[in-house]
LUMVEXLO-954233 format. One record per residue (C-alpha): residue number from 1; residue in three letters; x negated, y, z. Coordinates in pm, whole numbers. Example, Ala and Ser with C-alpha at 12.3 -4.5 7.8 and 13.67 -1.06 7.14 Angstrom:
ATOM   nr  rest      c1      c2      c3
ATOM    1   ala   -1230    -450     780
ATOM    2   ser   -1367    -106     714
% end
This chain:
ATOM   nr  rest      c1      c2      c3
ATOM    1   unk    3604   -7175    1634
ATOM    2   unk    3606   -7011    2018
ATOM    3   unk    3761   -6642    2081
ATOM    4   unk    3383   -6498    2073
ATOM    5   unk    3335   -6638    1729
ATOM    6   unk    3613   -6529    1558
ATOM    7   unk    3542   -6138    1672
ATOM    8   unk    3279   -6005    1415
ATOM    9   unk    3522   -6180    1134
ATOM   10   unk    3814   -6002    1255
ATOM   11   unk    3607   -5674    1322
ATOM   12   unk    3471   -5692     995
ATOM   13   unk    3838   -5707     852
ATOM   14   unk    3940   -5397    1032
ATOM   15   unk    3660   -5193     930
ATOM   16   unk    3768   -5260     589
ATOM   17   unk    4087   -5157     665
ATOM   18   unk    4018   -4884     838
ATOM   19   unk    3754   -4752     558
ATOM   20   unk    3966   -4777     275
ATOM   21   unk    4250   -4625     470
ATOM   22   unk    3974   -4297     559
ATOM   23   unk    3844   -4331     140
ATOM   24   unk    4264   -4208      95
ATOM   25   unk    4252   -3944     306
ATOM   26   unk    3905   -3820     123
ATOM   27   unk    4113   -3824    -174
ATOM   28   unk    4385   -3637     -75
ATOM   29   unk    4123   -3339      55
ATOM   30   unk    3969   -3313    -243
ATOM   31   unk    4264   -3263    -413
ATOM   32   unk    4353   -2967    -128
ATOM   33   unk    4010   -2890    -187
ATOM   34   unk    4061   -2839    -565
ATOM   35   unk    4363   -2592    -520
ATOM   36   unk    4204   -2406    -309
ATOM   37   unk    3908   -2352    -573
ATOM   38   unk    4101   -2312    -887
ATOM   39   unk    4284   -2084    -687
ATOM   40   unk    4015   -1883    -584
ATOM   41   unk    3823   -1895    -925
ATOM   42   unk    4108   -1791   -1074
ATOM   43   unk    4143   -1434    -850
ATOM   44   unk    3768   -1364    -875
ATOM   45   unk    3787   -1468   -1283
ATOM   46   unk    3464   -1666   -1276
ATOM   47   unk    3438   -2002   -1145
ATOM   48   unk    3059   -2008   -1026
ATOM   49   unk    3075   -1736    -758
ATOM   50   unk    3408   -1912    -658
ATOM   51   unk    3212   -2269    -603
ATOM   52   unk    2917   -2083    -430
ATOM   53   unk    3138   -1986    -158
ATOM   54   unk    3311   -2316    -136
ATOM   55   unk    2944   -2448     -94
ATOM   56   unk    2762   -2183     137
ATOM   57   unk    3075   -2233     363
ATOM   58   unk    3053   -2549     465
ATOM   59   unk    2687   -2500     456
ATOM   60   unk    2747   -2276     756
ATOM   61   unk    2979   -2516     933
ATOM   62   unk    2691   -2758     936
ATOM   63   unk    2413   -2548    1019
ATOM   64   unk    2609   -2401    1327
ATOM   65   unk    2668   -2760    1400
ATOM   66   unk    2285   -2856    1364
ATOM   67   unk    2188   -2646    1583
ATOM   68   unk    2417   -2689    1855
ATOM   69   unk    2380   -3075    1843
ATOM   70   unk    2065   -3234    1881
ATOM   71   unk    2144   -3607    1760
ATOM   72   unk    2184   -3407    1413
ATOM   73   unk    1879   -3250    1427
ATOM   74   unk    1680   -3561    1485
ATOM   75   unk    1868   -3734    1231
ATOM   76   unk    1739   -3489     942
ATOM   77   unk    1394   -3515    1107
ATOM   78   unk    1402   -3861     982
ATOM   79   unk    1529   -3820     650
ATOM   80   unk    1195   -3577     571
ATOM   81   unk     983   -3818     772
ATOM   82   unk    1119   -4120     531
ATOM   83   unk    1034   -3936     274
ATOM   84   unk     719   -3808     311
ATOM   85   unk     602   -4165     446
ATOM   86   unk     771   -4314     171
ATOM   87   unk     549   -4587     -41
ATOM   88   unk     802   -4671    -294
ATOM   89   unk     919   -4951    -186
ATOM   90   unk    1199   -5105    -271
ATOM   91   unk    1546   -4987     -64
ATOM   92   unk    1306   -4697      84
ATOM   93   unk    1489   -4317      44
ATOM   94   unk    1322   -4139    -227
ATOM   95   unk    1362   -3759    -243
ATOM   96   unk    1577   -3748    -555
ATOM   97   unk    1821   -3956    -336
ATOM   98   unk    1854   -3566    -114
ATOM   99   unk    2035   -3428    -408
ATOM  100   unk    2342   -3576    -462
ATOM  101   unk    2484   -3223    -404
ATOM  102   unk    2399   -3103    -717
ATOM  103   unk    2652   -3332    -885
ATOM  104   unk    2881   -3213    -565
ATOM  105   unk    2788   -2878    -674
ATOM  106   unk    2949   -2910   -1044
ATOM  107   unk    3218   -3106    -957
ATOM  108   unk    3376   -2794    -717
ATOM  109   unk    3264   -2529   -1043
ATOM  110   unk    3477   -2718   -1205
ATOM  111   unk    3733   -2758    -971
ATOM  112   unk    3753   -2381    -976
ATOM  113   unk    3700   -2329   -1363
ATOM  114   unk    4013   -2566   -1481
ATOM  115   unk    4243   -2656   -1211
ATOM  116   unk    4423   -2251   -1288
ATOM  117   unk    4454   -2390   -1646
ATOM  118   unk    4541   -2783   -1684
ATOM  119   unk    4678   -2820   -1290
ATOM  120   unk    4542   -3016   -1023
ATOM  121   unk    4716   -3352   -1162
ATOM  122   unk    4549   -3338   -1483
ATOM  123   unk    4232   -3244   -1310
ATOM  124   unk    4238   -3500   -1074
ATOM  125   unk    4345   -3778   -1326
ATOM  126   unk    4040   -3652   -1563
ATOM  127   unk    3802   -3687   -1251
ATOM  128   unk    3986   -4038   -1173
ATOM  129   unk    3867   -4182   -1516
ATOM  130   unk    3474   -4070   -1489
ATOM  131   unk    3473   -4233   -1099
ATOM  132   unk    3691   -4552   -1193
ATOM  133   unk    3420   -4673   -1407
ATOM  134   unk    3091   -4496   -1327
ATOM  135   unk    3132   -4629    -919
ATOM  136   unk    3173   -4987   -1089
ATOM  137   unk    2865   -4946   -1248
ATOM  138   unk    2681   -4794    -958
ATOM  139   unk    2754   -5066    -697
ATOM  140   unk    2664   -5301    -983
ATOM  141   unk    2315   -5139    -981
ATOM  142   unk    2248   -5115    -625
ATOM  143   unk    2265   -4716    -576
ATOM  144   unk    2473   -4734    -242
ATOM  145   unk    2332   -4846     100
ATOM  146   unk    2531   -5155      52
ATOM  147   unk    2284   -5279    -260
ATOM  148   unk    2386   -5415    -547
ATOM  149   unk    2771   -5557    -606
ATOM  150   unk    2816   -5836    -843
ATOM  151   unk    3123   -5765   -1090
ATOM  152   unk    3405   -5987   -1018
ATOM  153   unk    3694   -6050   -1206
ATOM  154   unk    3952   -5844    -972
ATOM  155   unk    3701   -5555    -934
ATOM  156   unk    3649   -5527   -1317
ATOM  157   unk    4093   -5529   -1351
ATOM  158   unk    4110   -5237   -1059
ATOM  159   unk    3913   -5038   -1265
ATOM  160   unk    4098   -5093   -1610
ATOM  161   unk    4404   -5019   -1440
ATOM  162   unk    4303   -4705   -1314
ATOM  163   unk    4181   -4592   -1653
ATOM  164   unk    4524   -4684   -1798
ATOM  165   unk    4668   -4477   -1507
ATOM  166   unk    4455   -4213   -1649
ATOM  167   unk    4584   -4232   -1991
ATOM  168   unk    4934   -4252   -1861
ATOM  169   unk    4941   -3967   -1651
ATOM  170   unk    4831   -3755   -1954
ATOM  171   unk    5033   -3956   -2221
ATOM  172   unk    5286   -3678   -2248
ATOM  173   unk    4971   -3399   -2265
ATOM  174   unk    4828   -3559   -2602
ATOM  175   unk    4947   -3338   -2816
ATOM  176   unk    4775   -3032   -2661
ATOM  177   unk    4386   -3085   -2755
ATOM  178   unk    4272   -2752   -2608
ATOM  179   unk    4340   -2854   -2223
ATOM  180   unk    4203   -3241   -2243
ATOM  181   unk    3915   -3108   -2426
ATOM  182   unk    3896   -2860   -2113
ATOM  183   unk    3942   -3196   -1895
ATOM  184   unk    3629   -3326   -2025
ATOM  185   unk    3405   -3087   -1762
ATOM  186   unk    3590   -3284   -1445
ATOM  187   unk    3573   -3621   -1611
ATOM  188   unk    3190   -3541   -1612
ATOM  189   unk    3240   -3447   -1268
ATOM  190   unk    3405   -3766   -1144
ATOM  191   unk    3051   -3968   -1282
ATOM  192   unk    2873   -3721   -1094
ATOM  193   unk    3118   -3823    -806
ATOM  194   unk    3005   -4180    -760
ATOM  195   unk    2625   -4161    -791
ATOM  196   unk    2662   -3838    -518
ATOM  197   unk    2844   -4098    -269
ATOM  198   unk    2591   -4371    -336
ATOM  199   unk    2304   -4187    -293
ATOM  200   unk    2431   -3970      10
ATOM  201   unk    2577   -4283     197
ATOM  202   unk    2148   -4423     170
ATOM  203   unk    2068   -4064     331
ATOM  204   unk    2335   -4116     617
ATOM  205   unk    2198   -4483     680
ATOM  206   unk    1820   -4336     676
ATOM  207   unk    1894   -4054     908
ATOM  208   unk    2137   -4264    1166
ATOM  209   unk    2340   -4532    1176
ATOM  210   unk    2592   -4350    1352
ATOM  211   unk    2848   -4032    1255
ATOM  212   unk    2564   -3798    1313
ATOM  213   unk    2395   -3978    1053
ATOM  214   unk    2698   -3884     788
ATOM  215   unk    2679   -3520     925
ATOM  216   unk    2316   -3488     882
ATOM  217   unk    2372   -3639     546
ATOM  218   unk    2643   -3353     453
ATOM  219   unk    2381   -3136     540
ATOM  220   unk    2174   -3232     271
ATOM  221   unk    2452   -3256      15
ATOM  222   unk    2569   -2900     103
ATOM  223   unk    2217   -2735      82
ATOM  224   unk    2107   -2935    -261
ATOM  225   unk    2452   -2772    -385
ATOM  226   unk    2374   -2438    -272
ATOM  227   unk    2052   -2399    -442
ATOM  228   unk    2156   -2505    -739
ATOM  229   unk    2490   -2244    -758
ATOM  230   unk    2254   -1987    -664
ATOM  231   unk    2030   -2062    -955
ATOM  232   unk    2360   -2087   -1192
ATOM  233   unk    2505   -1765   -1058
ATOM  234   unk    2221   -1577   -1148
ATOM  235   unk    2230   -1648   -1500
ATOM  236   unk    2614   -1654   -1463
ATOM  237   unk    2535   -1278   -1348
ATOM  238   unk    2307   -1187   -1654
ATOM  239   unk    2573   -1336   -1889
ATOM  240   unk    2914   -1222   -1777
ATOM  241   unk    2842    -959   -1486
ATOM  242   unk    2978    -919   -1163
ATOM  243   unk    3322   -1121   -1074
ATOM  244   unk    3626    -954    -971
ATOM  245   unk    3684    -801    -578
ATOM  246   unk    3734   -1100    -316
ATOM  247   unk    4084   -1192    -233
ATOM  248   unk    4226   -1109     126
ATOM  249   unk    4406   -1447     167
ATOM  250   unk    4214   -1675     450
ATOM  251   unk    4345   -1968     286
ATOM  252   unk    4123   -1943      -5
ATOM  253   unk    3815   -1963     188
ATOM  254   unk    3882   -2323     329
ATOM  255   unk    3732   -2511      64
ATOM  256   unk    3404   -2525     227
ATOM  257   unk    3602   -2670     572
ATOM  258   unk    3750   -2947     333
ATOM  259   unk    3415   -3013     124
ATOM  260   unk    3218   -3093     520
ATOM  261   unk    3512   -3303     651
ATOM  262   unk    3511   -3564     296
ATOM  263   unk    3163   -3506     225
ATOM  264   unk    3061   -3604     536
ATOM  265   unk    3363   -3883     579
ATOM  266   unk    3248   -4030     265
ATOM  267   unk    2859   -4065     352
ATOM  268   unk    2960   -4260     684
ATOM  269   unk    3270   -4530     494
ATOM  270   unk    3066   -4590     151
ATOM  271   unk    2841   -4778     413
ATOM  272   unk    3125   -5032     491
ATOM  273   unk    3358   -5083     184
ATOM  274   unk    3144   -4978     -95
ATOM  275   unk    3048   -4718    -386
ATOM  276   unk    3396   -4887    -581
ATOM  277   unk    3643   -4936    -313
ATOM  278   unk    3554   -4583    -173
ATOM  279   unk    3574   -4450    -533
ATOM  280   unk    3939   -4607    -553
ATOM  281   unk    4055   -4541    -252
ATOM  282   unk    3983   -4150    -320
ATOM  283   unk    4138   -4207    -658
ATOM  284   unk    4440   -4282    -512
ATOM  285   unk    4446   -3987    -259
ATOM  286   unk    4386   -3774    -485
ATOM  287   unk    4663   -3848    -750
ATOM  288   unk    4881   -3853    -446
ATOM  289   unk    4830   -3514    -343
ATOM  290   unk    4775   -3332    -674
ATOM  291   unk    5107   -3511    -747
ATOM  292   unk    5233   -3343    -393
ATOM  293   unk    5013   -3017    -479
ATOM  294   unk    5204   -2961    -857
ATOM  295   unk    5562   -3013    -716
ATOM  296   unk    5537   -2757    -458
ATOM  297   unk    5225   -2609    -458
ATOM  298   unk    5124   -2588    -837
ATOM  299   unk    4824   -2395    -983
ATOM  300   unk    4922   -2365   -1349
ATOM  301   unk    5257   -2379   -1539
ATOM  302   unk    5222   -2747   -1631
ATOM  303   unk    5548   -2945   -1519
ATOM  304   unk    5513   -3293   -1332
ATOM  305   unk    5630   -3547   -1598
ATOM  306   unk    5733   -3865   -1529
ATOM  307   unk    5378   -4013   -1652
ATOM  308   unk    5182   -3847   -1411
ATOM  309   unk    5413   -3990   -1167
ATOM  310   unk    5389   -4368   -1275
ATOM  311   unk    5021   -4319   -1332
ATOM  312   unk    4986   -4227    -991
ATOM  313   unk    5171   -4549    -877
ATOM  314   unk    5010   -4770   -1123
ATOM  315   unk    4630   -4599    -969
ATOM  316   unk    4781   -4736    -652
ATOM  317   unk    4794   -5126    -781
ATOM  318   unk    4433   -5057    -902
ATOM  319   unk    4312   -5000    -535
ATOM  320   unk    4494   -5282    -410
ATOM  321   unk    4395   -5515    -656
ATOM  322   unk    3993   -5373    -654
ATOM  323   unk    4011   -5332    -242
ATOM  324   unk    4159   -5752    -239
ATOM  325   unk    3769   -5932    -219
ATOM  326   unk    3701   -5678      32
ATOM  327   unk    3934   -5759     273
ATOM  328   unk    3872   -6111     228
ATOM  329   unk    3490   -6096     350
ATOM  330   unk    3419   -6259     672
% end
């Protein structure tokens, strides 16, 4: 095989690399992003209005950024012609594919509903064991721009291992039913999770097949989400009234900022490692840092046993052991 040959294998390796290395860093924003919420929900004692200004502020990011870059611009211009042109053919964007932010858009309410009561670790691990399965079955139907992904034997082990990590981390937690039953809501979330990357990582590849593709693409995601807290606040508003004052600490208001940058991050890598890698590589970022976020940072009372810690170590083997036939491709 000459030099010139070997390139696009090699290449193809580092992308991998590369992508599953950016799917950890996702991870460990949403867990930053999910302090930052449950913090927030928390102050204002409601966790809708607390998600609607995670969402309309990275909404803002992205509209100041669509309108001073062009390349963005174009690339939503042909996301709504796609659409509108569309036939219905097969691997064609449909415009049910446009709102993955709704699932976005409860996974962040509950971000800032639970995290103040169970802790970001318990969150995160409850999020961990809707994703670890539901991304499996998503790349096995085809939802992602990559089309369908057979199940192989060490994609089907990654994902049993991460759901033992799951039941690990909150081994020591059994015996209080009130806050797993709570940890139901993110678990829901974490499904959500996977179809919202699948489906937003098609928009990305139908608006560009380059970064401003993923930003147009986060674009999307963000307004979807808005619309649909709007809608829930109002009720929200009917039921339980007006939340409490807005905090004065800046800090609280960077959920949005995080939200763009994974969002958007997430759109772009799905296209090159996959709806399951991606998921696992997040997985693992995220224990990580709500491990990180509960020892120094923590949102609730909850102590960080020594289960949470070896379930985040044995989520790590999972990714390793799901992200091996990727990095043997090419």
């Amino acid at each position: 095989m000459t030099i010139t040959e070997s390139r696009p294998a090699l290449s193809t390796r580092q992308s991998q690399v590369v992508g599953l290395a950016a799917a950890f860093g996702i991870g460990m924003l949403v867990a930053v992003q999910s302090r930052i919420n449950g913090e927030l929900g928390s102050r204002l004692g409601d966790g809708i209005p607390a998600a609607l200004i995670s969402f309309v502020s990275g909404l803002l990011i992205l509209l100041v950024a669509c309108l001073l870059i062009r390349r963005i611009r174009t690339s939503l211009g042909n996301v709504w012609r796609t659409i509108r042109t569309s036939s219905g053919e097969q691997g064609q964007l449909r415009w049910w594919q446009c709102i993955g932010g709704v699932a976005g858009a409860f996974l962040v309410a509950t971000q800032s509903i639970t995290v103040s009561v169970i802790g970001v670790a318990v969150f995160t691990v409850a999020v961990v064991a809707g994703q670890a399965v539901s991304s499996l079955v998503v790349d096995r139907l085809g939802f992602g721009p990559a089309g369908p992904q057979p199940y192989t034997t060490l994609r089907v082990v990654g994902a049993v291992l991460a759901l033992v990590a799951v039941v690990l981390a909150v081994s020591d937690r059994l015996n209080h039913p009130s806050g797993l039953l709570i940890a139901v809501l993110p678990a829901l979330g974490g499904i959500g999770t996977a179809v919202q990357q699948a489906i937003n990582g098609r928009v990305a590849r139908t608006a560009s097949k380059d970064a401003y593709g993923a930003l147009a693409a986060g674009f999307i995601n963000f307004l979807a989400g808005t619309a649909a807290l709007v809608i829930v606040l109002l009720i929200d508003l009917v039921f339980r009234g007006a939340p409490r004052s807005l905090p004065t600490e800046p800090w609280l208001y960077f959920g949005g900022a995080c939200g763009v940058i994974f969002i958007s991050s997430a759109a772009a890598v799905v296209r090159v490692v996959g709806v399951f890698v991606l998921g696992l590589g997040t997985i693992a970022g995220q224990l990580i840092a709500s491990l990180l976020i509960d020892l120094f940072v923590p949102a609730s009372d909850q102590a960080v046993t020594f289960p949470v810690v070896a379930g985040t170590l044995l989520a790590l083997v999972a990714v390793v052991v799901a992200a091996i036939p990727n990095l043997r491709k090419n």
